[in-house]
VOBA-1610 file (N, C-alpha, C; in pm, whole numbers, padded with zeros to 5 digits, always signed):
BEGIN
Unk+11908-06684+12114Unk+11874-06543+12120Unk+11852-06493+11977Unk+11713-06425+11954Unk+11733-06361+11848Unk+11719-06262+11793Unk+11777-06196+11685Unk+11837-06058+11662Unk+11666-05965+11629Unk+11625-05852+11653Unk+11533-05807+11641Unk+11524-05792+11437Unk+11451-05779+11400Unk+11427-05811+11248Unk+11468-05650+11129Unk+11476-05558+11232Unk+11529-05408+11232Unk+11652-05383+11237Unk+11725-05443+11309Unk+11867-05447+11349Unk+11933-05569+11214Unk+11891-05666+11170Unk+11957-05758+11070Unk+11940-05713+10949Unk+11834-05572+10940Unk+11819-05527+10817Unk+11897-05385+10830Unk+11963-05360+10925Unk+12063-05229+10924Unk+12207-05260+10873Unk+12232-05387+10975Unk+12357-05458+10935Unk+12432-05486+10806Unk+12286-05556+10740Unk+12290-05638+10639Unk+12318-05482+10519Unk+12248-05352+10559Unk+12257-05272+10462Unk+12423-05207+10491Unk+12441-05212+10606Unk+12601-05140+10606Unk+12687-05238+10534Unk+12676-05358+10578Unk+12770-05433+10498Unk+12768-05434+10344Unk+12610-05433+10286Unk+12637-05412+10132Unk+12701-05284+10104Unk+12643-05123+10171Unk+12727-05021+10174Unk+12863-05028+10153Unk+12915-05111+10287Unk+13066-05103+10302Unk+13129-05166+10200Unk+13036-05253+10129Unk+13144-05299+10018Unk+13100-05235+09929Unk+13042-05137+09860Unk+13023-05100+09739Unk+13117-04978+09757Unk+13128-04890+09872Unk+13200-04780+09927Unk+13384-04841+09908Unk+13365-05000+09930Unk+13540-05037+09936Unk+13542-05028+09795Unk+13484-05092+09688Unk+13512-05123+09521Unk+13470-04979+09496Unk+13450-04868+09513Unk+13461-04718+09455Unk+13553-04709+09488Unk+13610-04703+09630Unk+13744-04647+09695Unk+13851-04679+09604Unk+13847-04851+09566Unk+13927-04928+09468Unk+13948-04847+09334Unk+13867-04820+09269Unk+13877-04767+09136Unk+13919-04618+09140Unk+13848-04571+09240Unk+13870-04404+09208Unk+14064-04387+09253Unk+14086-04484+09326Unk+14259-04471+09320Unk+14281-04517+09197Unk+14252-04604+09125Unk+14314-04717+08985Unk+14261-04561+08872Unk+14163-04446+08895Unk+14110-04360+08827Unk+14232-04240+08856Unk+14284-04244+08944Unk+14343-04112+09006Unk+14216-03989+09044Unk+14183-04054+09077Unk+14047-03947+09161Unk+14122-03822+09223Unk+14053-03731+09220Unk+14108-03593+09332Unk+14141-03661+09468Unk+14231-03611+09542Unk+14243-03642+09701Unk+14145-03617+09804Unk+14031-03518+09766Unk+13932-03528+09838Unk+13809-03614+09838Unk+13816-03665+09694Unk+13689-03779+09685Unk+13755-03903+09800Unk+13901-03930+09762Unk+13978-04047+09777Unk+13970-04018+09934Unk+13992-03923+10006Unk+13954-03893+10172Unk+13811-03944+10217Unk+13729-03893+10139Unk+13546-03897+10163Unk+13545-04058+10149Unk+13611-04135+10042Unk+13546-04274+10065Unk+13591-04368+10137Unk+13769-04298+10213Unk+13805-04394+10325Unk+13758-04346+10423Unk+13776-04239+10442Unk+13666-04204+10580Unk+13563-04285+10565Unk+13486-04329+10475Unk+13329-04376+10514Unk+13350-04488+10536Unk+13440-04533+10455Unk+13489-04749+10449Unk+13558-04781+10605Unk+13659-04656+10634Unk+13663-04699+10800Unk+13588-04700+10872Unk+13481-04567+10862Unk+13415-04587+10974Unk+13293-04747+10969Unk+13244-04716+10869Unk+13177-04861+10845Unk+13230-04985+10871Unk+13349-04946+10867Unk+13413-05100+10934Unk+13402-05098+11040Unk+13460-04993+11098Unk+13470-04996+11268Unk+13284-04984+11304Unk+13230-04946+11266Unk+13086-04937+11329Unk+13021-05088+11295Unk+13029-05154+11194Unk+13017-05328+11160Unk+13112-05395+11292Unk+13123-05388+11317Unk+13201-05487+11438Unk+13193-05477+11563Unk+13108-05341+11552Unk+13033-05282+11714Unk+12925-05367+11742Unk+12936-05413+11851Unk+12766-05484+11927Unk+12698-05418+11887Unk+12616-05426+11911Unk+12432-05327+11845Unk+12401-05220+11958Unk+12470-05247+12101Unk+12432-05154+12219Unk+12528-05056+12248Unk+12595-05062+12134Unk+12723-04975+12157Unk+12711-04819+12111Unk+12700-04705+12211Unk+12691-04558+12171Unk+12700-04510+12013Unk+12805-04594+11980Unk+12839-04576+11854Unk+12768-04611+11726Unk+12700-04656+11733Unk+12553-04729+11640Unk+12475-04585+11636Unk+12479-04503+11732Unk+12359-04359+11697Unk+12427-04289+11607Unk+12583-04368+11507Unk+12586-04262+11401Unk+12582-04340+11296Unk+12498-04427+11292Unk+12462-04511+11171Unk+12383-04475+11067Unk+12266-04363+11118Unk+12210-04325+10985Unk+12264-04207+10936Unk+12329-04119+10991Unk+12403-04039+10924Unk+12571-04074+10817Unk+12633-04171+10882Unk+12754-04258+10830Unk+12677-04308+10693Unk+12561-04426+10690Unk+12471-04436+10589Unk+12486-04329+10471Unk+12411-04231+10542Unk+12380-04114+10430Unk+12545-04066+10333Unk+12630-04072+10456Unk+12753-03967+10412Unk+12804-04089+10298Unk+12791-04226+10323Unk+12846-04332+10224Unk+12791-04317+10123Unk+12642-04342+10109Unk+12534-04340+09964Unk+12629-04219+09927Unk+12629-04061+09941Unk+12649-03951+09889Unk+12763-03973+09846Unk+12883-04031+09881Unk+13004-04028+09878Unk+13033-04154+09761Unk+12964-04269+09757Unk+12962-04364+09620Unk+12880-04251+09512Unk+12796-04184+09543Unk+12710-04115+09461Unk+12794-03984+09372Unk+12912-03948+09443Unk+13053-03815+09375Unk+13098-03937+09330Unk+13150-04050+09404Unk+13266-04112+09271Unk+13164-04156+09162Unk+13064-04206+09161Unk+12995-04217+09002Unk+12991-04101+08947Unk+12960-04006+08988Unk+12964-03826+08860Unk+13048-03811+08875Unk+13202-03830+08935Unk+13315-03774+08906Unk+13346-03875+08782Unk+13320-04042+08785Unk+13391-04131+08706Unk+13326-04060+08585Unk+13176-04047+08539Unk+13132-04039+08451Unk+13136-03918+08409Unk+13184-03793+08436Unk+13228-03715+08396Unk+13412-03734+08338Unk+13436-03802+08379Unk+13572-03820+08340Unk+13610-03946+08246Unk+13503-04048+08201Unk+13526-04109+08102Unk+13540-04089+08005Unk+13601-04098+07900Unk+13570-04077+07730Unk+13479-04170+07692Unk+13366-04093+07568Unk+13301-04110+07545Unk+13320-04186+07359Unk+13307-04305+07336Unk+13338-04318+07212Unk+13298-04309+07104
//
């Protein structure tokens, strides 16, 4: 059986998502990030997990391009929060 060529390129993008969303999550705690960035990027890393492990026919897949969006945006605050908060030498 094989996977439609649309669907291995959704997958394939949540999973790079989900891990770039886990190594922000990682740092912005090792950063002491505000508690609301640190909410926004486990919210997104759970749900991406739990939506990665869903069959493809599962109801739950119709919140994939919005989950998408809220992740990009949400790696996209911890980079301007980090880089606003680095020293500059």
């Amino acid at each position: 059986m094989q996977e439609p060529e649309g669907h291995l390129d959704r997958q394939t993008e949540i999973r790079h998502l989900l891990r770039n969303v886990k190594t922000s999550l990682e740092l912005a705690i090792v950063a002491r990030a505000p508690a609301d960035l640190l909410n926004r990027l486990g919210r997104v890393a759970g749900l991406l997990e739990a939506i990665s492990q869903l069959p493809t026919d599962e109801p739950a897949q119709s919140l994939t391009t919005g989950l998408i969006a809220d992740g990009v945006a949400a790696v996209d605050a911890w980079n301007n929060w980090q880089r606003a908060h680095t020293p500059v030498a």
